[in-house]
N, C-alpha and C positions, 0 to 999 in steps of 0.2 A: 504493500500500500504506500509505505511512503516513497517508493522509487515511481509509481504510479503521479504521487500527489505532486513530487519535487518538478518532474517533468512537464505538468498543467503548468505549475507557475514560468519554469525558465522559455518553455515553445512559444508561449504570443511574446514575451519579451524579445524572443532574438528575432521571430521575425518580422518584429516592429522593428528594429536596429538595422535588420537589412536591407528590408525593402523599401522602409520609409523616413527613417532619420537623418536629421543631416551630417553633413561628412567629419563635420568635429565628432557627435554624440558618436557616431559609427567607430572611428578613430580611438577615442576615448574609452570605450566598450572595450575592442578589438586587447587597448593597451591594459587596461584592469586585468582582463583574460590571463594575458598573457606574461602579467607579472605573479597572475598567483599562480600559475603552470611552473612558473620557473621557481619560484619559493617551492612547489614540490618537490619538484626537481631534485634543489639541493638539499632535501629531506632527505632523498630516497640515497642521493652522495652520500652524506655521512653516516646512514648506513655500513655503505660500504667502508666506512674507516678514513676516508678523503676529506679531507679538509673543501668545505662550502664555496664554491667560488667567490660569493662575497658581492660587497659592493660595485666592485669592474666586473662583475657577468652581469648585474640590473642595467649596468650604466652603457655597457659594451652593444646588450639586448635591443634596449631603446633607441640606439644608432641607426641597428640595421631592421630596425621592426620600420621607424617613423622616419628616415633616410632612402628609401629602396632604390636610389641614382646614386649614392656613394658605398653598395654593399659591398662590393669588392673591398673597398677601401674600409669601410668597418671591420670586415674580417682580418683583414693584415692587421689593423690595429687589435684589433681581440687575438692574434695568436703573439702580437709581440707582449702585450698586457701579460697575460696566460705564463709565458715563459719567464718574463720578470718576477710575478709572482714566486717562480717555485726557486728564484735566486735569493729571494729576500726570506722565506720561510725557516724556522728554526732545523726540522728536518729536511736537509736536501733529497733522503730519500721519498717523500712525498710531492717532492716536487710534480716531477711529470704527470703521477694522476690526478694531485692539484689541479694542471695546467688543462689536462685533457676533458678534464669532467668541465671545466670551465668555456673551455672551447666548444666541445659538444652540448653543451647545455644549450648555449646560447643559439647555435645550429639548428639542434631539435627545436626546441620552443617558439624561440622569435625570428629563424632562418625561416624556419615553414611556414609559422601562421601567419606570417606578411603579405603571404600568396593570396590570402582574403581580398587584401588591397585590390591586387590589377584585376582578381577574377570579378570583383563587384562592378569596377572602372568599366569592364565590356559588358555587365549586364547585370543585376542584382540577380536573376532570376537564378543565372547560375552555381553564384554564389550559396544563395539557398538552398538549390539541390544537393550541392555538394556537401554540406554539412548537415540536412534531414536524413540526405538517403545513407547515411552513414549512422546516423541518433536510430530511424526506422528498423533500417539495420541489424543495431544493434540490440535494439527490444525485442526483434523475433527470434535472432537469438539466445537471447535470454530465455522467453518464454517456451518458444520448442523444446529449447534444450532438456528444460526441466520437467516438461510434459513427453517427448519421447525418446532424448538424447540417450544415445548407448555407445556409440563407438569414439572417443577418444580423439582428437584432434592434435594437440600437441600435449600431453600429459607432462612432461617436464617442465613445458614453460606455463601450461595455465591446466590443470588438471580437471576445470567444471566445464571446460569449453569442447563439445562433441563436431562431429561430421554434419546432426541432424541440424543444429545451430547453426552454424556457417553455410550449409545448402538454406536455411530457412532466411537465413541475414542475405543474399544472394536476391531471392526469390524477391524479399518484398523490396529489396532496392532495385529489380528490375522494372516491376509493377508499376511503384513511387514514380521512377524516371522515367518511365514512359509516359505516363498519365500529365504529369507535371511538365514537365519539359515539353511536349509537343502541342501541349494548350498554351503557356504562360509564354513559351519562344515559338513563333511558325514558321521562324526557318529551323526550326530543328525536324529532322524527319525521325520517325519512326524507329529504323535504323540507329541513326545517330543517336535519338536518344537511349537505346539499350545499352549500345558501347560506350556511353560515358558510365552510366549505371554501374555497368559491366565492372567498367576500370576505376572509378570511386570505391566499390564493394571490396574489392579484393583488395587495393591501396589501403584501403583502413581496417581490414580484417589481418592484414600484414602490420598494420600502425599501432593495432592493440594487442597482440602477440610481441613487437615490440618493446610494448612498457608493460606487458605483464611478465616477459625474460629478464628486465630491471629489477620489478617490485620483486621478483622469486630470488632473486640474487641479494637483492638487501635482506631479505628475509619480513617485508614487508604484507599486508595485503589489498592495502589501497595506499594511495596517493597521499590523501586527506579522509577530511571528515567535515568540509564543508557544503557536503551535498547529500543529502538525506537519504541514502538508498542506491546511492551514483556512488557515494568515495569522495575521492575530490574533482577539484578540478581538471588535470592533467587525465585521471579516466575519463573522463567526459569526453574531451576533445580528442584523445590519443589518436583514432581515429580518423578524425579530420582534418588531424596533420598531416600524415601521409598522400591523403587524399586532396587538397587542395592545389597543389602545383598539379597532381598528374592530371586534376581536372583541366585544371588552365593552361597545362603544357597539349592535352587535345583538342581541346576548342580552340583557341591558336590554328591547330591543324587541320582541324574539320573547318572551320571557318575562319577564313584570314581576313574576311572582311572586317571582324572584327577587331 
């Protein structure tokens, strides 16, 4: 019930922020998100015994999230930070996973979810889809699994996560994307709309398999605990991290008009 209830309140929020706010409130949204994604983050780091990247991964983050014409050049500066970092440290043997966790954090987090940015700039609608049919997704996952799931998906990296869940997270992002996308965009066809589906569903069924091999490794089981029934934040979106460039690196390609 509460992953039910939590879901009511966040779904008209975001898609009031995407579809229809303006580009500060969007902007602002986007960066909240995305500072408390990386505060997990470095939870789930000192876990692992690494020192938190600290105030240069927020500060590094914010460059290349609200910058996206200087990312190149935010990331030189975040791997020379990074590296200074593990010079100045009391242990030098912590240096490099210091530097590393700091570098990738800031990559994972606010490298990817910036891709929000240009996929809205070509069309909100896209936007949208990419991050529902990923949420959609991931509820019939959830709910199959637990109603018929038997066979095992990846047991090491997430042990409740089945075969029947990821064909079911599949099925209704194909459904989603089709329905959606070929009413809300008309130049999307039919076609095109399943293969974005297609490549969102499996981008974020890779994207939560990724931070669920993290949380198994810190010996964690969620993120957080600021989402009633969700974990935190960083479960939430895991998903539509992955998912968002691959969206916007195919639409790009299906339609260059854009």
């Amino acid at each position: 019930m509460k992953r039910v209830l939590t879901a009511a309140v966040l779904a008209p929020f975001f898609v009031y922020i995407v579809l229809w706010a303006p580009s500060l409130a969007f902007l602002a949204v986007l960066t909240v998100v995305a500072l408390l994604c990386f505060h997990e983050f470095t939870g789930i780091v000192a876990s692992y015994g690494i020192d938190p990247p600290g105030p240069v991964g927020y500060a590094a983050g914010l460059v290349l999230l609200l910058i996206p014409r200087e990312a190149t050049l935010a990331l030189a500066l975040t791997t020379l930070a990074a590296l200074t970092l593990g010079l100045v440290g009391r242990d030098l043997a912590k240096g490099l996973p210091r530097a590393g966790a700091l570098l990738l954090g800031v990559l994972y987090i606010f490298g990817l979810w910036r891709w929000a940015i240009p996929l809205r700039d070509l069309n909100r609608h896209f936007l949208l889809f990419a991050l529902v049919a990923n949420w959609i997704g991931d509820a019939a996952a959830y709910y199959a699994g637990r109603a018929w799931g038997r066979h095992k998906l990846a047991p090491r990296v997430s042990p409740a996560k089945t075969w029947e869940g990821s064909i079911a997270s599949l099925i209704a992002s194909l459904v989603f994307g089709y329905f959606y996308l070929t009413r809300m965009i008309p130049s999307v066809t039919p076609i095109d709309a399943l293969l974005l589906a297609l490549a969102a569903n499996v981008a974020g069924q890779i994207g939560d398999l990724a931070e669920s091999a993290m949380k198994r490794g810190a010996g964690v089981k969620d993120s957080g605990g600021m989402l009633p029934g969700h974990g935190g934040w960083l479960d939430r979106v895991d998903s539509s991290l992955f998912a968002l460039p691959v969206v916007y690196w195919l639409v790009r390609s299906l339609f260059p008009v854009f």
